[in-house]
DRENDO-1510 file (C-alpha; in Angstrom, 1 decimal, always signed):
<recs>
REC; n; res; u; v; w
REC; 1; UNK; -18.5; +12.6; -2.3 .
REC; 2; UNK; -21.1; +10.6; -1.3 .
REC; 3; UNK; -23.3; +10.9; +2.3 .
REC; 4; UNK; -25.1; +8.3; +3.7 .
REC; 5; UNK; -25.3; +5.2; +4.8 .
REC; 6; UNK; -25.5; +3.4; +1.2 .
REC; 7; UNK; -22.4; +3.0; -1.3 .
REC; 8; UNK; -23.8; +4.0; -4.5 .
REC; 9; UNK; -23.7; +1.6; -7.8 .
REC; 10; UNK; -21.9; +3.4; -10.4 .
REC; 11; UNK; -22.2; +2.5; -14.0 .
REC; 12; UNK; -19.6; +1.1; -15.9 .
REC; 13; UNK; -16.4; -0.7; -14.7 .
REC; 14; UNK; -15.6; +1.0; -11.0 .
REC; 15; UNK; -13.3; -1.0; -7.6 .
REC; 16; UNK; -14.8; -0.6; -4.7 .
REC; 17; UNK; -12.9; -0.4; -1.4 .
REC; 18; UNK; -14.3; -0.9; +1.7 .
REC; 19; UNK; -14.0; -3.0; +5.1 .
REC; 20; UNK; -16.2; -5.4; +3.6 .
REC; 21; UNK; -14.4; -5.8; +0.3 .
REC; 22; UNK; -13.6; -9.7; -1.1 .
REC; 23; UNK; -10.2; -9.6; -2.6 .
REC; 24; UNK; -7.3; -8.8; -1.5 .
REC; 25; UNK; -5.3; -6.3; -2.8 .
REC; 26; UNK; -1.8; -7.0; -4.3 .
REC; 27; UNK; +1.6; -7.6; -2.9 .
REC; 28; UNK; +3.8; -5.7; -5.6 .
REC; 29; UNK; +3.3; -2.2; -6.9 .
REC; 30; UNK; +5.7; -0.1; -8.9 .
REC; 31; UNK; +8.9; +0.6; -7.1 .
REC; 32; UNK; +8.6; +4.8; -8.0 .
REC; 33; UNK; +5.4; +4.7; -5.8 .
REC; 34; UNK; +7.2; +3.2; -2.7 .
REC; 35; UNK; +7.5; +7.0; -1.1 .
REC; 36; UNK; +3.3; +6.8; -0.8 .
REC; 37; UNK; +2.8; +3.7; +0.4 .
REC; 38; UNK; +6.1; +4.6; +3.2 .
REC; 39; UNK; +4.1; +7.7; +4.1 .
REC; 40; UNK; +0.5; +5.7; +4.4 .
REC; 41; UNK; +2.5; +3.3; +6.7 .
REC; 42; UNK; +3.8; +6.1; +8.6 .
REC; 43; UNK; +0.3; +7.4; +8.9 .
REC; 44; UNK; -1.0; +4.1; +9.9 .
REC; 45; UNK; +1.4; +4.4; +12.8 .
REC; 46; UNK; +3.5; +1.6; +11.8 .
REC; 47; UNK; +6.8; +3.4; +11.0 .
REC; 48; UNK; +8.2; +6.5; +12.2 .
REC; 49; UNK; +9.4; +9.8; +9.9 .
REC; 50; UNK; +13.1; +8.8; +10.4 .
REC; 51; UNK; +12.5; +5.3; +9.5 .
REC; 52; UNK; +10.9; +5.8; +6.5 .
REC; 53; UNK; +13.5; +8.1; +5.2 .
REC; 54; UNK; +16.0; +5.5; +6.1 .
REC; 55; UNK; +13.6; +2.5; +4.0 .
REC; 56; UNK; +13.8; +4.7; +1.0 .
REC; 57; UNK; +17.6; +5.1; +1.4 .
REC; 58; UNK; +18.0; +1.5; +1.8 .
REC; 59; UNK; +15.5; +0.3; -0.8 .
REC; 60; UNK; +17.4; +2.3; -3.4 .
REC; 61; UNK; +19.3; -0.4; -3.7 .
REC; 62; UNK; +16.1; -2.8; -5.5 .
REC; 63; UNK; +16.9; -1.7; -8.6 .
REC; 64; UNK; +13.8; -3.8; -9.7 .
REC; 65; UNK; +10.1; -1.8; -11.8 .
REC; 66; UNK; +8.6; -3.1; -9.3 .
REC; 67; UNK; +8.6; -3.9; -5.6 .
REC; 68; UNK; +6.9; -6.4; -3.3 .
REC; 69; UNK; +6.3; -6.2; +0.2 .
REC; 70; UNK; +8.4; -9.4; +0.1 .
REC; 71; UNK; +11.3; -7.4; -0.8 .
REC; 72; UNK; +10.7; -4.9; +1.8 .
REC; 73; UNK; +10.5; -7.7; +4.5 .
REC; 74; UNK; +13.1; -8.9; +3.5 .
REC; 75; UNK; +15.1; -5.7; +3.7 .
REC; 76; UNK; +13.4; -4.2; +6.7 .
REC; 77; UNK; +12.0; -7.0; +8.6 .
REC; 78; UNK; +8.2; -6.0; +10.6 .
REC; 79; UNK; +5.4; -4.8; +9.6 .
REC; 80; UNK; +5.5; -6.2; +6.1 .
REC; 81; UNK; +5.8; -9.8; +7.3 .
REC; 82; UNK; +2.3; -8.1; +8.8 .
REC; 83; UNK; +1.2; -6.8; +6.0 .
REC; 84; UNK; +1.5; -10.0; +3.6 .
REC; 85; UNK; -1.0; -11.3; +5.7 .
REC; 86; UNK; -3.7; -9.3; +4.3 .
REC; 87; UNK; -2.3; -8.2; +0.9 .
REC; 88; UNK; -1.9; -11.2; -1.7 .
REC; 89; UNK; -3.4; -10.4; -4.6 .
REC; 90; UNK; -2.0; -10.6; -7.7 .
REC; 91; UNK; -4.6; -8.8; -10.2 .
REC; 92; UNK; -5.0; -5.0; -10.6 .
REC; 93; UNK; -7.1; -5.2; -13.0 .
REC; 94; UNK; -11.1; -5.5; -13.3 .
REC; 95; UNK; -12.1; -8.6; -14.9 .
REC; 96; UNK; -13.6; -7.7; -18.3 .
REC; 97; UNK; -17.1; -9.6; -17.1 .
REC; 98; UNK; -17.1; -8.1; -14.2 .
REC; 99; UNK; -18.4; -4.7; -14.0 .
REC; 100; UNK; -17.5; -3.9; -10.0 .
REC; 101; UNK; -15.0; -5.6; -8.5 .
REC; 102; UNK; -14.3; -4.9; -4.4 .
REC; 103; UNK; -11.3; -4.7; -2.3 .
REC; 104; UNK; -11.3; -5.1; +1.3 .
REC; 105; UNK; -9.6; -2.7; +3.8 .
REC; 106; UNK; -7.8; -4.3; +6.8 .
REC; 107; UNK; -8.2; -2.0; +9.9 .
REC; 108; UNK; -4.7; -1.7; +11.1 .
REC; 109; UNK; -3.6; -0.7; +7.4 .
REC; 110; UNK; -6.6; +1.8; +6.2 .
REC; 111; UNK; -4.4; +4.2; +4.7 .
REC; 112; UNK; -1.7; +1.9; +3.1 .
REC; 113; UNK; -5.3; +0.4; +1.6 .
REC; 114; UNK; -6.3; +3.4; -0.3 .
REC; 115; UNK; -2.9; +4.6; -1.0 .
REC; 116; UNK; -2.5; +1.4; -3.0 .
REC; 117; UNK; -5.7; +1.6; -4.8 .
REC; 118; UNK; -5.5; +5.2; -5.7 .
REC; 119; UNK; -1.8; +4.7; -7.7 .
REC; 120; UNK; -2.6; +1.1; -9.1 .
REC; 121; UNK; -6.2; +1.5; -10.2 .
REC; 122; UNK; -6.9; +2.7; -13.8 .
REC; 123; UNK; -10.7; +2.5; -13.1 .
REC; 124; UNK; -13.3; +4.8; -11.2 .
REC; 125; UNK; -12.4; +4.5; -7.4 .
REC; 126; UNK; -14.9; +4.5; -5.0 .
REC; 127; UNK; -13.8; +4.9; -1.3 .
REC; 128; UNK; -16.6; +3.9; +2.0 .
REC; 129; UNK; -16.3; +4.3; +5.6 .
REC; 130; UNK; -13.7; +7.4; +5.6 .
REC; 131; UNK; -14.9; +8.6; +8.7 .
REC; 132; UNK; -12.4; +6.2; +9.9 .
REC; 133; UNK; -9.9; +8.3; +9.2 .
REC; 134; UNK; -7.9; +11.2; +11.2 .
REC; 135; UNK; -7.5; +14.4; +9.8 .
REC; 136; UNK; -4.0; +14.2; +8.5 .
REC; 137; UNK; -4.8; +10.3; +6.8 .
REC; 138; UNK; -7.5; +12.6; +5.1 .
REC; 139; UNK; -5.5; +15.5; +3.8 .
REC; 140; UNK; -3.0; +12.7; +2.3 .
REC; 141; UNK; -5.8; +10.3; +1.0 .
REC; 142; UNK; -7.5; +13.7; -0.8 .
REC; 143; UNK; -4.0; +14.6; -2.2 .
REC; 144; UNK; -3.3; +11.5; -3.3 .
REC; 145; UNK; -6.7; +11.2; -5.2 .
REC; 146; UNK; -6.8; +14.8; -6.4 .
REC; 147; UNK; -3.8; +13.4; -9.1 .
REC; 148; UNK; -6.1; +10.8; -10.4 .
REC; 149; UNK; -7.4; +11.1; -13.7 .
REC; 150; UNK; -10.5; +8.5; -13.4 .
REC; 151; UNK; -12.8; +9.6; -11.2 .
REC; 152; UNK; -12.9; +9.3; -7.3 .
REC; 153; UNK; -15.8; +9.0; -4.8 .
REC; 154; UNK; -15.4; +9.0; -0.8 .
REC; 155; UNK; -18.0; +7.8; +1.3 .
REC; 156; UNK; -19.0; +9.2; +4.5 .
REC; 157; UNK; -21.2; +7.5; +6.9 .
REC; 158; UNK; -22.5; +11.3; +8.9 .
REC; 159; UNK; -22.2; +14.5; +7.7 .
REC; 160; UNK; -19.0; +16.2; +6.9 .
REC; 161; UNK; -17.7; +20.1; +7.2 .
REC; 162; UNK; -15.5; +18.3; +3.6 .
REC; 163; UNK; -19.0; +19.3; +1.6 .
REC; 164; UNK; -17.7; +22.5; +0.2 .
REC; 165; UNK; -14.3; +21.1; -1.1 .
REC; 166; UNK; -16.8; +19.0; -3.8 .
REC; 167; UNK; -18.8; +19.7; -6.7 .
REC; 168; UNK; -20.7; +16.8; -6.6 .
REC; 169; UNK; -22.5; +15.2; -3.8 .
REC; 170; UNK; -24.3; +11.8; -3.9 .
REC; 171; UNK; -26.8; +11.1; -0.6 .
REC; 172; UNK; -29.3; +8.7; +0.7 .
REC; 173; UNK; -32.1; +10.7; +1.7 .
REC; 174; UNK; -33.8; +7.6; +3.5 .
REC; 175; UNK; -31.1; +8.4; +6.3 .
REC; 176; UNK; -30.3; +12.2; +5.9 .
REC; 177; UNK; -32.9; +15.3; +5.6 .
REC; 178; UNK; -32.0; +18.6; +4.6 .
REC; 179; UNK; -31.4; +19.8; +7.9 .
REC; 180; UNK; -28.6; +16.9; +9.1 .
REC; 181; UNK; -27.3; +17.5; +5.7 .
REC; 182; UNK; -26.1; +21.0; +6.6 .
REC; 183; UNK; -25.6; +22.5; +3.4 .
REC; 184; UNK; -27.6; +25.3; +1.1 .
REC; 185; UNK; -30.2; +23.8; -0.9 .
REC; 186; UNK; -32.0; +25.3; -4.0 .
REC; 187; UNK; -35.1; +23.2; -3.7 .
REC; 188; UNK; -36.6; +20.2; -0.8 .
REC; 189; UNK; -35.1; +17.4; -1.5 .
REC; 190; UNK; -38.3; +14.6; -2.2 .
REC; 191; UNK; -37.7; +10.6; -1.8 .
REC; 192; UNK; -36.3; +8.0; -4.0 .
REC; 193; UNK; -37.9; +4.8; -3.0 .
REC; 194; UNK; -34.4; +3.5; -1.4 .
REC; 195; UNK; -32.2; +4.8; -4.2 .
REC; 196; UNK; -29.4; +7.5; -4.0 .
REC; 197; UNK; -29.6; +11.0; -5.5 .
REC; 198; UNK; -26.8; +12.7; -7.2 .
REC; 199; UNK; -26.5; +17.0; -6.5 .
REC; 200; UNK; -24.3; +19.7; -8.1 .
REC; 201; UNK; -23.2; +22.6; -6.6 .
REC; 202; UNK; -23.8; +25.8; -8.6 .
REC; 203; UNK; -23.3; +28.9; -7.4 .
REC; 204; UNK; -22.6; +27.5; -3.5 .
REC; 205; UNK; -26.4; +26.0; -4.0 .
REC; 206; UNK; -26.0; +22.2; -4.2 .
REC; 207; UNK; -29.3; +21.0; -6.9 .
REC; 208; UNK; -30.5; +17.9; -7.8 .
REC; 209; UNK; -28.9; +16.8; -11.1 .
REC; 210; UNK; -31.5; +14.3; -12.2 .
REC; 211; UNK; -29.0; +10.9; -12.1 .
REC; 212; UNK; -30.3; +8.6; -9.2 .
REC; 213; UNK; -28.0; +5.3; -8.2 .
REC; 214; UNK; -29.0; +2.5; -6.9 .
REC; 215; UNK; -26.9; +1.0; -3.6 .
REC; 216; UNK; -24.5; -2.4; -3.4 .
REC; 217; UNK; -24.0; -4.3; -0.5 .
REC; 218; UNK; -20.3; -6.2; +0.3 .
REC; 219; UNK; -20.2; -9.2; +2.4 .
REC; 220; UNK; -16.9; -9.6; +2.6 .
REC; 221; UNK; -14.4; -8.7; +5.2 .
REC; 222; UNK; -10.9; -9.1; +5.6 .
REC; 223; UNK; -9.3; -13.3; +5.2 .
REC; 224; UNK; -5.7; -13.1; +6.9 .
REC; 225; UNK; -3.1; -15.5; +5.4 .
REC; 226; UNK; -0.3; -16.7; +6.8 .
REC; 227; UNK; +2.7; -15.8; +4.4 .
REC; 228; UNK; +4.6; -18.2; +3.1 .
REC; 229; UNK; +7.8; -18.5; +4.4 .
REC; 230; UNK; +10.3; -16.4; +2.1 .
REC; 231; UNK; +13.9; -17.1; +1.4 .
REC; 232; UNK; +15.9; -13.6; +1.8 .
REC; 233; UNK; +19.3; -14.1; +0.2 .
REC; 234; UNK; +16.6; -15.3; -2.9 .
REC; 235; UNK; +14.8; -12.6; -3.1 .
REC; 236; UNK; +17.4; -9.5; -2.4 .
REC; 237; UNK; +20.2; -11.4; -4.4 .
REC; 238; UNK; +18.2; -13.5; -7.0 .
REC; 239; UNK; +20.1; -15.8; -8.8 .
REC; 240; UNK; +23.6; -14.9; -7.2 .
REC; 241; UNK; +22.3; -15.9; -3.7 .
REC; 242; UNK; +24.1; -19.2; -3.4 .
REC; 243; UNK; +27.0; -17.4; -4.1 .
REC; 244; UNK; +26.6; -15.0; -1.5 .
REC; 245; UNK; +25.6; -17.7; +1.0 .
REC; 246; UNK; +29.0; -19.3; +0.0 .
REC; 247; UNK; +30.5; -16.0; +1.0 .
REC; 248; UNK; +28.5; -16.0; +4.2 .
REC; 249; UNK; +29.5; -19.2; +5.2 .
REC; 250; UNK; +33.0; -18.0; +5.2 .
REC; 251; UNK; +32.7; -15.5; +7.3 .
REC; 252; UNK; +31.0; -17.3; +9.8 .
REC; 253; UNK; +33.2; -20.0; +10.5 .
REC; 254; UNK; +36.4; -17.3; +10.3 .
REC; 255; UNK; +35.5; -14.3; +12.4 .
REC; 256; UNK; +36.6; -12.1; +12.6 .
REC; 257; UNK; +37.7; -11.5; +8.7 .
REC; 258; UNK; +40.0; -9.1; +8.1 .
REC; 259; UNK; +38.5; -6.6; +5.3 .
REC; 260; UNK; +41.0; -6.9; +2.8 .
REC; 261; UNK; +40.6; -10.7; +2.8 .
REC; 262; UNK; +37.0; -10.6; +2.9 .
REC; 263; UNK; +37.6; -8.3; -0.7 .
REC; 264; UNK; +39.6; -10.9; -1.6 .
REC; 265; UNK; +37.1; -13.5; -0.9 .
REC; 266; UNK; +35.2; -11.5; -3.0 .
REC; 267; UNK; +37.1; -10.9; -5.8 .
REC; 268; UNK; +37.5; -15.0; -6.0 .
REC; 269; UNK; +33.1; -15.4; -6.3 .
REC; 270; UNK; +32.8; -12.1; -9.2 .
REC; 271; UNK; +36.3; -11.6; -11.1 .
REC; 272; UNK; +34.8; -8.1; -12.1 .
REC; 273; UNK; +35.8; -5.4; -9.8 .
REC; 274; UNK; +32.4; -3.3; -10.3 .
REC; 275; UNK; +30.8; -6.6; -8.9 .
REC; 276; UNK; +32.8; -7.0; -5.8 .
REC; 277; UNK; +32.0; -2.8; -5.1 .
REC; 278; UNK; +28.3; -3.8; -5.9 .
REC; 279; UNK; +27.7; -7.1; -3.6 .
REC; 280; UNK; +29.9; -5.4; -1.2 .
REC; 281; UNK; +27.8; -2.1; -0.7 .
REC; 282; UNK; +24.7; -4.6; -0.6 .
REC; 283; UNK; +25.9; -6.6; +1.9 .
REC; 284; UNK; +26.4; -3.4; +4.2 .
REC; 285; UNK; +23.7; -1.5; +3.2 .
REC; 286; UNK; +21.1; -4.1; +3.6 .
REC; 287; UNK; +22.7; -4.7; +7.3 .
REC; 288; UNK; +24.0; -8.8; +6.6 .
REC; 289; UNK; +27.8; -7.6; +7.4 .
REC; 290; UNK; +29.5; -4.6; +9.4 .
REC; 291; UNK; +32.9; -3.5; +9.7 .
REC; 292; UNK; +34.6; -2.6; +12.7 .
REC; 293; UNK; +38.8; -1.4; +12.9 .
REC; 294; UNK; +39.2; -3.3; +9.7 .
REC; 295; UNK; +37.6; -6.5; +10.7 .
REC; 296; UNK; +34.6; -8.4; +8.7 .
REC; 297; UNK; +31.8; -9.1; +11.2 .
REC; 298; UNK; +28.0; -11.1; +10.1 .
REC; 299; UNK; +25.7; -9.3; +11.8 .
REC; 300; UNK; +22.8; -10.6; +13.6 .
REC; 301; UNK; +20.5; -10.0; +10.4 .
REC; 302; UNK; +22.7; -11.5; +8.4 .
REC; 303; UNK; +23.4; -15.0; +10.6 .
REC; 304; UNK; +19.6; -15.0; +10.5 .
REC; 305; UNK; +19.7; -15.0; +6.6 .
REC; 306; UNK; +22.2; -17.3; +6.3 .
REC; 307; UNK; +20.1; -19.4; +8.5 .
REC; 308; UNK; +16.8; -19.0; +6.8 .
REC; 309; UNK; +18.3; -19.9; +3.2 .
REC; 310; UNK; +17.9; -23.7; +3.3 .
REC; 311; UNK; +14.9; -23.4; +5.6 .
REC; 312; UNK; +12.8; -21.5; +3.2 .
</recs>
């Protein structure tokens, strides 16, 4: 953990994530991870409990690796329309040239930030400006970084009762003395001419472990980017989509359908009975057609993806 107002320049390859990051980070992570980033979005305040159980339910159905927040717009609708305005990237990885490489944090999605970075980065992980954060984004953020086998470093801005859950502490003397600091110390800590000192704590006495860091400075800051229009039936139904919006098209212009004709209907676009039950459990469980007494309806959602396939 790190105290201070300075970010400390670590060695070695390390991201760096921070309000004043300069990339982006990326749009598609792997689909077993989509329970954390649900949670971070639920501690962002952007989807309720009962709504993210109900995502995960539904997204069972992407039988893709991996998952994009394309796919989840699609399926779900807000805020990941939102959220593909700040996360574009499509590297995970550190350039080999590059021995830092920084990420920034959008506001409004702090916790989806580092929940994202702590499962996709291989590399050291260092974390600024967690004061932002309420206590229960900070018990999820520690878990989450408490699995990582690179190391982690979290950046506080003032001092922090978090001390004596660390081993290691890194701090800027320029801005903190022993007293602000608030924490048993073996010896007086001198200056460092600007740079940042690393302690241990041994025996509950935090000492000074010889390694001193210099600081780096981000200018970057968050670049919104209007997503690119996305073509649902596309990306949910890949390369059967003009299929289904064939299928779609009937429906519309014979409502209501009665069910066993809509099988039928079916049955005509896929032959293979396991196909029909597939597109057909789709097709309901993504919310593009309901049944009511035996009738066929296209739902709202899905008149809206039958419009939006020639339009994206």
């Amino acid at each position: 953990m790190c105290i201070g107002n300075k970010i400390p320049l670590f060695p070695g390859k390390a991201n760096y994530l921070t309000p004043l990051g300069e990339n982006p980070l990326p749009s598609v992570f792997p689909s077993h991870y989509l329970s954390i980033v649900l949670k971070s979005l639920e501690l962002d305040g952007w989807l309720s409990k009962r709504e993210v159980n109900e995502l995960i339910e539904i997204s069972e159905s992407i039988e893709d690796n991996y998952i994009s927040f394309e796919e989840l717009e699609a399926v779900w609708g807000e805020p990941f329309r939102t959220i593909r305005m700040f996360f574009y990237g499509k590297n995970i990885s550190v350039k080999s040239e590059e021995t830092i490489f920084s990420f920034w944090i959008p506001p409004q999605f702090a916790t989806l930030s580092v929940a994202l970075a702590a499962v996709l980065f291989k590399e050291r992980l260092v974390i600024s400006w967690m004061d932002l954060f309420d206590s229960g984004q900070k018990r999820f953020i520690l878990s989450l970084l408490s699995r990582r086998e690179p190391s982690s470093l979290i950046c506080f801005f003032d001092k922090t009762k978090l001390s004596s859950m660390f081993k290691k502490l890194i701090i800027d003397i320029e801005s903190i003395n022993d007293i602000q600091l608030n924490v048993p110390l073996k010896n007086h800590i001198d200056k460092a001419n600007g740079k940042l000192i690393e302690l241990s704590k041994i025996n509950g006495l935090w000492i000074p472990t010889g390694k001193i860091y210099d600081f780096v400075n981000f200018k970057g800051g968050c670049i919104p980017r209007i997503p690119r229009k996305i073509n649902y039936l596309k990306t949910l139904f890949k390369e059967e989509a003009s299929l289904i919006y064939e299928i779609l098209d009937e429906l519309l212009n014979n409502m209501p359908m009665s069910l066993s004709v809509f099988l039928s209907i079916l049955r005509e676009y896929f032959k293979n009975s396991k196909n029909v039950a597939r597109i057909f459990r789709l097709l309901t469980c993504f919310k593009i057609i309901s049944i009511s007494q035996a009738n066929v309806y296209l739902t709202e959602r899905g008149v809206k993806f039958y419009e939006n396939f020639f339009e994206s």
